[in-house]
C-alpha positions in Angstrom: 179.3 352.6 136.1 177.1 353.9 133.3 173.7 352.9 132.7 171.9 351.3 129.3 170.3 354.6 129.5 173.5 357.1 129.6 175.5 354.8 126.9 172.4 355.0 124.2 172.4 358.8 124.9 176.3 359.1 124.5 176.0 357.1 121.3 173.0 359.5 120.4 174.2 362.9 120.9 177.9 362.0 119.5 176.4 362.0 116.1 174.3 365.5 117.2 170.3 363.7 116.8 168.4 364.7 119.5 165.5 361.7 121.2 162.7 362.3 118.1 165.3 361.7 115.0 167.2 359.2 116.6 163.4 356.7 117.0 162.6 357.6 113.9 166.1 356.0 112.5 165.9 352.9 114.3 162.0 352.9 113.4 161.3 352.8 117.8 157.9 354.6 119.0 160.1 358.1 120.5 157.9 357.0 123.9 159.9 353.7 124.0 163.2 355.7 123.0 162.4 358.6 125.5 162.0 355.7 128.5 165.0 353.3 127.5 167.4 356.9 127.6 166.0 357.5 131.4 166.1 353.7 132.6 162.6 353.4 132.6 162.1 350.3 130.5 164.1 347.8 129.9 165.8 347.1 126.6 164.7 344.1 124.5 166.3 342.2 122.1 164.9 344.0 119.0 165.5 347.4 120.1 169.3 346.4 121.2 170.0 345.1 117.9 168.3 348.1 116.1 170.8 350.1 118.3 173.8 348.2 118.1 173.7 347.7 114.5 173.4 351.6 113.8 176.1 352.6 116.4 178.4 350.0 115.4 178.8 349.3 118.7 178.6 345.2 120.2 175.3 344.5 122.5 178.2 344.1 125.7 178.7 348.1 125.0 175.0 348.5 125.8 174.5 346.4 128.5 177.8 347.4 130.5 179.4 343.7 129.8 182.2 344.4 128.0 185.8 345.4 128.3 187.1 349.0 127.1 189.7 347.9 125.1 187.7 346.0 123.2 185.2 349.2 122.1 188.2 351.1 121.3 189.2 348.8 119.1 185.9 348.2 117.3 185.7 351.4 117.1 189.4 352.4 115.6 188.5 349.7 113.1 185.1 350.9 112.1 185.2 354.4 112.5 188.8 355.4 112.0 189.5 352.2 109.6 192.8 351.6 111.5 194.9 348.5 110.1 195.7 345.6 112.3 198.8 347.0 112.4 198.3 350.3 113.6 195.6 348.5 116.1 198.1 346.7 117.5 200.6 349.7 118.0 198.0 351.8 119.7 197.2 348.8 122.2 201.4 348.6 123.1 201.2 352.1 123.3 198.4 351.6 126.2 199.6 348.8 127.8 203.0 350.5 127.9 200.8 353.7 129.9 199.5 351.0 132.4 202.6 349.7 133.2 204.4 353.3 134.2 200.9 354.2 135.7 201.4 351.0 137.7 205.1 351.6 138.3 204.8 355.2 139.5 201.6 353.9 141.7 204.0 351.7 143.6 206.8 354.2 143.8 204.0 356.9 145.5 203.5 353.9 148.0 207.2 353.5 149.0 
């Protein structure tokens, strides 16, 4: 399981900032930035939304509390502007995957 740490630096180097730019966006002192990336503070409440809100990614994301599926489809709406429509395609699409992932797991068994 990822930490805080490893999710803010995914989010960070996906849009190509490196540690310095990215604190100066979200208006954090780059020490504070520096140790939330390495898991040596913890995050507050301030900081997360500062982070969550440029992202466009939910606090759960951060902090490890939230489901996949749920990120994907924040993120097809907001970065892909997907309609509900093709949302809800995509998601058959997966849940159809699961269920021959789970049907050719039991096969393997037998």
């Amino acid at each position: 399981m990822k930490t805080i740490g490893e999710r803010i630096k995914e989010l960070r180097e996906a849009k190509g900032l490196n540690s310095k730019e990215i604190a100066n966006i979200l208006d954090i002192n780059t020490s504070t930035y520096s140790k939330l990336e390495n898991n040596k503070k913890s995050i507050g409440v301030l900081e997360l939304r500062k982070i969550t809100e440029y992202f466009s990614v939910s606090a759960d994301y951060i902090l490890g509390t939230n489901k996949p599926e749920a990120d994907m489809v924040m993120y097809m709406k907001r970065e892909k502007n997907m309609s509900e429509e093709d949302i809800e395609e995509v998601q058959m699409i997966l849940s159809m995957m699961d269920e021959a992932i789970t049907l050719f797991n039991m096969k393997k068994r037998i």
